[in-house]
C-alpha positions as CSV (number, residue, x, y, z in Angstrom):
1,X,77.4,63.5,109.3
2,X,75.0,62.6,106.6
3,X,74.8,63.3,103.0
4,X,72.5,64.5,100.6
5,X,72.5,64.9,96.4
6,X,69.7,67.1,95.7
7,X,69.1,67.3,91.5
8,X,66.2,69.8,91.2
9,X,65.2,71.3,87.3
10,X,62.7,73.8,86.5
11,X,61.0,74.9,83.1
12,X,58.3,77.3,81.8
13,X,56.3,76.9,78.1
14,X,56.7,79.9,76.9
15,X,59.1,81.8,78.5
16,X,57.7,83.6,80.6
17,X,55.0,80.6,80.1
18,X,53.3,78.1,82.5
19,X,56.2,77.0,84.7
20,X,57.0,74.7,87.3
21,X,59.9,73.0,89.1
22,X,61.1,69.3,90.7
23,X,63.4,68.5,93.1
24,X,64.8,65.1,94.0
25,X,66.8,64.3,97.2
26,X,68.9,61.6,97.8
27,X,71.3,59.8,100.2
28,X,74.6,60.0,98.8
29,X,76.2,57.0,100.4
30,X,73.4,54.3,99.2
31,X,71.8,56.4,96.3
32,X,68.4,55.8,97.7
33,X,65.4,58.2,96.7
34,X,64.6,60.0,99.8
35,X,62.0,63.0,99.0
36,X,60.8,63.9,95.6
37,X,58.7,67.2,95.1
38,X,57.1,69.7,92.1
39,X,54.7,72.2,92.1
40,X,52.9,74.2,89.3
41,X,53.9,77.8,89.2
42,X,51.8,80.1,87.2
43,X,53.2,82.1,84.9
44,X,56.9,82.6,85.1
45,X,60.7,82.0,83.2
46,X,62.7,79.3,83.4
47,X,65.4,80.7,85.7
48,X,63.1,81.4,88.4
49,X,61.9,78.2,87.9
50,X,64.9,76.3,88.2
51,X,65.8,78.4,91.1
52,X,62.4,77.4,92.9
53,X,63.4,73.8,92.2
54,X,66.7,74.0,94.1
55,X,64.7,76.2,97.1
56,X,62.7,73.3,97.2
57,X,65.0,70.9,96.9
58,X,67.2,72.9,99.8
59,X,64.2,72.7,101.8
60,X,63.5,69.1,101.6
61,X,67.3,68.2,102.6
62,X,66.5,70.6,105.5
63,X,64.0,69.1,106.9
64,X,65.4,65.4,106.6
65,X,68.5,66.4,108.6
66,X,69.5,70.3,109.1
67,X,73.2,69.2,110.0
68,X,73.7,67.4,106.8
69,X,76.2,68.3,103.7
70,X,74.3,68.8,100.4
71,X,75.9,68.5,97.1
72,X,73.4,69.8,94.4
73,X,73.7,68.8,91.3
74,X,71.8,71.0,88.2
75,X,71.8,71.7,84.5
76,X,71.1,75.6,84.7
77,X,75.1,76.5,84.4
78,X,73.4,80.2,85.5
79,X,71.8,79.1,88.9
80,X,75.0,76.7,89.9
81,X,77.5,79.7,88.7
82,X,75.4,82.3,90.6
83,X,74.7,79.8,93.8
84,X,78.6,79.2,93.4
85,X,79.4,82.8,93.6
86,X,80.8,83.0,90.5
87,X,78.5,85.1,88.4
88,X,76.9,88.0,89.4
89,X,73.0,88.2,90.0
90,X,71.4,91.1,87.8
91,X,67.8,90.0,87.5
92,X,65.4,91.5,90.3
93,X,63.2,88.2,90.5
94,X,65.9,85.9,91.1
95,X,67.9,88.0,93.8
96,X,65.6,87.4,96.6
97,X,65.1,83.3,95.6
98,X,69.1,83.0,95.7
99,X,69.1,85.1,98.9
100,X,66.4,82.8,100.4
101,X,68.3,79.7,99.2
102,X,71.9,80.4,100.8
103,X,69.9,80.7,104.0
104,X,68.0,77.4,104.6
105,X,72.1,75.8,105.0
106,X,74.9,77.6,107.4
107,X,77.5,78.7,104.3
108,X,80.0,75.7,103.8
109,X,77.2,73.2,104.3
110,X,76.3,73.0,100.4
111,X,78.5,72.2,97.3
112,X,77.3,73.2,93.4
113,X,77.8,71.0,90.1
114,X,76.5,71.5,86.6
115,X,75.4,68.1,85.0
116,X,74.0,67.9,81.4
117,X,70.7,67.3,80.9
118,X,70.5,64.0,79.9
119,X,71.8,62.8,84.0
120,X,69.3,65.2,85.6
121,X,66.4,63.2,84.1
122,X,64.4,62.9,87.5
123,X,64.1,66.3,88.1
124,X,63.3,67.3,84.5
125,X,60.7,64.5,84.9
126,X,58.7,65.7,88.0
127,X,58.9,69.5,86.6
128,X,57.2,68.5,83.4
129,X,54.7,66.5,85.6
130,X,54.1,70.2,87.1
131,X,53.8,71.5,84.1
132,X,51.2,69.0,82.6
133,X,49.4,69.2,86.0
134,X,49.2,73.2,85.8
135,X,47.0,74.4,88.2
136,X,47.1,72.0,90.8
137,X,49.0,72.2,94.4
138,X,52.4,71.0,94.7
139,X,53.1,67.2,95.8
140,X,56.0,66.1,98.2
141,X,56.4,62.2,97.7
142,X,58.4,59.0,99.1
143,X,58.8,57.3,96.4
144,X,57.6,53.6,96.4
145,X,60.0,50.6,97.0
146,X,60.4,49.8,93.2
147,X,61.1,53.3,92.3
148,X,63.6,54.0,95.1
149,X,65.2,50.7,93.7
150,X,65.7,51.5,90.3
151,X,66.7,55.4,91.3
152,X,69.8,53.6,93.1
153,X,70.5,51.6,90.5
154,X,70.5,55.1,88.3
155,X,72.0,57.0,90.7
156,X,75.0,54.1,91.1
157,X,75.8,54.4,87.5
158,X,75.5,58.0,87.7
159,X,78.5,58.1,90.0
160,X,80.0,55.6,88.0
161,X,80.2,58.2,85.2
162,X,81.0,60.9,87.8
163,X,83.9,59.7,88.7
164,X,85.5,58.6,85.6
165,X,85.0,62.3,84.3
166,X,85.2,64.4,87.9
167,X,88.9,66.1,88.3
168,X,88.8,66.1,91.3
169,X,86.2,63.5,94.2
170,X,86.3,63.1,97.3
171,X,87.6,59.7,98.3
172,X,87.6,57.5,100.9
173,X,87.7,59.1,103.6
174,X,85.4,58.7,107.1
175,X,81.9,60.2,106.7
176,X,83.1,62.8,109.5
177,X,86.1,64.0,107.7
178,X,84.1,66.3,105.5
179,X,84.8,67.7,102.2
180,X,88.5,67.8,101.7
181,X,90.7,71.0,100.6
182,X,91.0,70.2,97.0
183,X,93.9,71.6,94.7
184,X,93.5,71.2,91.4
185,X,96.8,71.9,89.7
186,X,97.3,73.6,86.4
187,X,100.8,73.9,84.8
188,X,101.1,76.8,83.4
189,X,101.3,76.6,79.0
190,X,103.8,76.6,76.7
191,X,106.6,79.2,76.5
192,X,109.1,79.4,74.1
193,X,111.4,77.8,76.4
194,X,109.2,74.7,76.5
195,X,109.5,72.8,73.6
196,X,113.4,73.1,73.8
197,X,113.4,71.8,77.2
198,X,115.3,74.3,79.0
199,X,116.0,74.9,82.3
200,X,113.4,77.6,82.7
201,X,113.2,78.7,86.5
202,X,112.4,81.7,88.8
203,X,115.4,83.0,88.6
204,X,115.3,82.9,84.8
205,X,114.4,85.7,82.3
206,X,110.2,85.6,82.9
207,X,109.3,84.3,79.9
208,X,105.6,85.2,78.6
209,X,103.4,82.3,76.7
210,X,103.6,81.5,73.2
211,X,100.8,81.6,70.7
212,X,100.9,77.7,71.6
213,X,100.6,78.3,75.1
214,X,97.8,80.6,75.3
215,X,96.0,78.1,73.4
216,X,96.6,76.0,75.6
217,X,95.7,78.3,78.4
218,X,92.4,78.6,76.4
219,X,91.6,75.1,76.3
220,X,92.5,74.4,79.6
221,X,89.8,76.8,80.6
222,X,87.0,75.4,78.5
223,X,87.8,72.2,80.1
224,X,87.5,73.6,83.4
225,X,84.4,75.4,82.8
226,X,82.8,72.1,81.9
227,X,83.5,70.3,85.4
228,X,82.3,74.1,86.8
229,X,83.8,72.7,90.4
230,X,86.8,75.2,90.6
231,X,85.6,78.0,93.4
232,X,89.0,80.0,94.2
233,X,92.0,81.0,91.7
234,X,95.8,81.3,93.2
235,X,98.6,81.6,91.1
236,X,102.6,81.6,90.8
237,X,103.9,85.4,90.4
238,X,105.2,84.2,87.2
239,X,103.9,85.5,83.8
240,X,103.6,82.6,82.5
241,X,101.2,81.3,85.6
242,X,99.7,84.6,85.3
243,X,98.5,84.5,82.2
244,X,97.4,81.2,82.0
245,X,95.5,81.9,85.3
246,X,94.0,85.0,83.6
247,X,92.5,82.9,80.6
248,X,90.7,80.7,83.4
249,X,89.6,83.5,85.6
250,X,87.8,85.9,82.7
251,X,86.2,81.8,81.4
252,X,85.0,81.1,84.9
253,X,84.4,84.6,86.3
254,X,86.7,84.6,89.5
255,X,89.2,86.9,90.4
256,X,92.8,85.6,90.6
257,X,95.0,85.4,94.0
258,X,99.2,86.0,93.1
259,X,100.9,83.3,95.9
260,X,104.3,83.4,96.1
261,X,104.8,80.1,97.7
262,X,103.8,78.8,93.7
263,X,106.4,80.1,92.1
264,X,109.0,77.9,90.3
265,X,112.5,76.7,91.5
266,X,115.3,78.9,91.2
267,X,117.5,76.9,88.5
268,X,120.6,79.4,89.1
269,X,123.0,79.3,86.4
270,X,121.4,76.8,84.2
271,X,118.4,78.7,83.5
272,X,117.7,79.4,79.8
273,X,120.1,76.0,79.5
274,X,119.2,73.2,78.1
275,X,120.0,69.5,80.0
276,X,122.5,68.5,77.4
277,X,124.2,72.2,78.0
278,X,124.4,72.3,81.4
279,X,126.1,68.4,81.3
280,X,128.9,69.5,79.0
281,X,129.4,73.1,81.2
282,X,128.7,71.9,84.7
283,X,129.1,67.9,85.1
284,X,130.2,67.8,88.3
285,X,127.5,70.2,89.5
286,X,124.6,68.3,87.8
287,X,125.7,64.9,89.0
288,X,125.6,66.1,92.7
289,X,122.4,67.5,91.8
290,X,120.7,64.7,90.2
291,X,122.2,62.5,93.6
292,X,121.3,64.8,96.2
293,X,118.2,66.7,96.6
294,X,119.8,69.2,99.1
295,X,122.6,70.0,96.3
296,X,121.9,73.5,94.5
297,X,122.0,74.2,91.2
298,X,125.6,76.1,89.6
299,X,126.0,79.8,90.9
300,X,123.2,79.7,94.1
301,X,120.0,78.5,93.1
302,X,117.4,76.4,94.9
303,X,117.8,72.4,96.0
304,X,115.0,70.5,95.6
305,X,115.3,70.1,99.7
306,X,114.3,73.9,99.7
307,X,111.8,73.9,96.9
308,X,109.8,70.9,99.4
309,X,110.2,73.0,102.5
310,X,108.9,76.0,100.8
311,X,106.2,74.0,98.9
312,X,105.1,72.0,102.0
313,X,104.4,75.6,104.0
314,X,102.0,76.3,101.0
315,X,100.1,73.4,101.4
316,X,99.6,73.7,105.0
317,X,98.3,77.7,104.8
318,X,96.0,77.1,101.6
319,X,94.8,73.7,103.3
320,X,93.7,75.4,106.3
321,X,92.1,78.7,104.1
322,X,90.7,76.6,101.9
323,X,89.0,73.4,104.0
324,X,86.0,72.0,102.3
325,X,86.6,74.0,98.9
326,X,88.0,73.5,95.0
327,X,91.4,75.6,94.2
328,X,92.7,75.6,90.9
329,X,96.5,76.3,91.3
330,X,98.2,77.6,88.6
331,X,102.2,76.6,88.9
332,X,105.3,74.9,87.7
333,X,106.2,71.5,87.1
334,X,108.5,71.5,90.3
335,X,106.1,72.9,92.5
336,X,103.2,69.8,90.9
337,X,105.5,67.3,91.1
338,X,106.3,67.9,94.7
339,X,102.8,68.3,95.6
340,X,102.0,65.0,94.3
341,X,105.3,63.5,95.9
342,X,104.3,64.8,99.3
343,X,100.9,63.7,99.1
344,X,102.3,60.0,97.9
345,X,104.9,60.2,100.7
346,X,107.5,59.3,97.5
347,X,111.6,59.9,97.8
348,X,112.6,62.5,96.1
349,X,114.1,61.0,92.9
350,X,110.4,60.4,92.1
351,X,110.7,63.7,90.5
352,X,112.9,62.6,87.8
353,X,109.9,59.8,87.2
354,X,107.0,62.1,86.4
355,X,106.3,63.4,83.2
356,X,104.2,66.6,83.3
357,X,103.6,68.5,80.3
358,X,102.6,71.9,79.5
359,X,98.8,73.0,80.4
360,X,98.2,70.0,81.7
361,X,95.8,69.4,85.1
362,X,96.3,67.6,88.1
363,X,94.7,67.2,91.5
364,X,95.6,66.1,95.3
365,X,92.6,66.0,97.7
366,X,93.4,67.1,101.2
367,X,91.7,65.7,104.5
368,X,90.6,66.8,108.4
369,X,93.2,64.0,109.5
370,X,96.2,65.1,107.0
371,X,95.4,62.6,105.0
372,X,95.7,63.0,101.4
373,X,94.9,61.8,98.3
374,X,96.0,61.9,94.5
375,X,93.3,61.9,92.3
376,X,95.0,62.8,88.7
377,X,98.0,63.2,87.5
378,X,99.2,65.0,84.0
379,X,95.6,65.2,82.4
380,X,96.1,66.4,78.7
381,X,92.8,65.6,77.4
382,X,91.6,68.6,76.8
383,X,94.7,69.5,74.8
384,X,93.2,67.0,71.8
385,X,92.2,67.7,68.9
């Protein structure tokens, strides 16, 4: 199945001004400039504008290959959010245009991404030449060899950049796989349990977040309104996962989805203990433990064996509800750290090896052939000053 990155920009002098849009499409495998096209508008804003640059981008892609994926890539954060179905659309001149644009693709075919400015120079480029041109018809273009090599050269270091920043890419996986199910996994922020390292479980008392953690929680959703690539919300019935999920949802403007499967080991009579504690009052208990990922915590709780099972059952049902799409999953460091182990195909005692600290993102890619792959682990950059 083929591939297509369509950039596409709009812009009006005035507001409503003289306006016009460009669209750029291009293979996504080789980077290679395949259709370029603007067109002077009249008078208009600059959100129609930019969303009769992506109709015309759509279109272009359309006509090259109807079947094909389409990832577009813009610097309006208000047509990718709408597009995305995360905002709402209010204005009566842009309803019908988004309308018109989720129909040139069957629904799953196209993927949205906000870019800054600065990487969606072509498009910007070709609108202005609208602009400057106003009055005259709109152009559709190949561009010639010497451009189409230097716009692979631009677009190669483009996904350069892209990947060193995305949370989340797909990787390499046969061009027929498709878009994996991508879980991009939030621990949940601090408590004040956290910092004193206790045990700090499901069967605990439900601590809420600290002033700390819903910080955190805060910064964590900035972050992830920047990469704007999350499309669904699921959460651990926790507060703590609650909460944190709730500072993300109200940033990004999607609804949150409570699963149960999320929810953090059951720690039985250590919980609210910390490591030191539960060596002096249970040795025996926390040896077998630490051996043994079938042995359960003191008084009942939940093996590691059991937290897998439960954990690998969530995977499978969100992976098949979610094929082709960008979860954020807001959980526990058990529930991360055996997501990651699965996915690595790791023993068990790799969960004593992973250090994952509070608000702090992750992400495994999921693939057609139940292949996976880890893409980030324990991401606390956005936690810095």
């Amino acid at each position: 199945m083929r591939e297509f990155i369509v950039e596409a920009d709009g812009g009006s002098r005035g507001n409503p001004g003289p306006a016009g849009y460009g669209s750029v499409v291009l293979d996504a495998a080789t980077g290679e400039t395949l259709v370029e096209t603007y067109e002077y508008l009249g008078v208009t804003t600059n959100n129609v504008a930019e969303y009769r640059g992506l109709l015309a981008g759509l279109r272009a892609a359309h006509d090259l290959d109807p079947a094909a994926r389409v990832h577009v890539r813009m610097d309006s954060k208000l047509v990718v959010e709408q597009m995305s179905g995360r905002w709402k659309i209010k204005h009566p001149d842009m309803k019908p245009l988004a309308l018109e644009a989720g129909r040139v693709f069957s629904p799953g075919q196209v993927t949205y991404e906000w870019i800054p400015r600065e990487q969606n120079k072509r498009a910007d480029r070709l609108a202005n030449e609208a602009m400057d041109t106003e009055g005259s018809a709109s152009s559709v273009r190949k561009p010639t060899s010497g451009e189409a090599a230097a716009d692979v050269r631009a677009a190669k270091a483009d996904a350069d950049v892209r990947a060193a920043k995305a949370v989340a890419a797909p990787g390499w996986a046969p061009a027929d796989m498709g878009a994996p199910a991508t879980f991009v996994l939030l621990r949940h922020g601090e408590t004040p349990l956290t910092p004193q390292k206790r045990f700090s479980g499901s069967g605990g008392t439900d601590p809420s977040l600290s002033d700390i953690g819903r910080e955190q929680a805060e910064r964590a959703a900035e972050a992830l309104a920047r990469r704007g690539t999350i499309q669904h919300i699921l959460a651990s019935p926790l507060t703590r996962t609650r909460q944190t999920a709730a500072a993300v949802a109200e940033r990004l403007g999607i609804e949150v989805t409570v699963e149960d499967g999320l929810i953090e080991t059951d720690f039985g009579a250590w919980e609210g203990l910390t490591f030191g504690e539960v060596r002096e009052r249970y040795p025996d208990d926390l040896t077998k433990w630490l051996a043994d990922p079938e042995a359960e915590p003191t008084g009942g709780g939940e093996s590691f064996a059991a937290t897998a099972t439960r954990i690998a059952a969530t995977r499978d049902k969100l992976v098949a509800a979610y094929a082709g799409r960008t979860v954020l999953l807001v959980t526990h460091v058990t529930p991360i750290k055996t997501f990651v182990r699965l996915a690595l195909g790791a023993p068990p005692e790799s969960l004593f090896r992973m250090e994952l600290s509070a608000a702090s993102l992750s992400a495994v890619a999921y693939y057609a052939d139940g292949n996976a792959s880890v893409r980030l682990l324990n991401d606390t950059s956005h936690l810095r000053p």
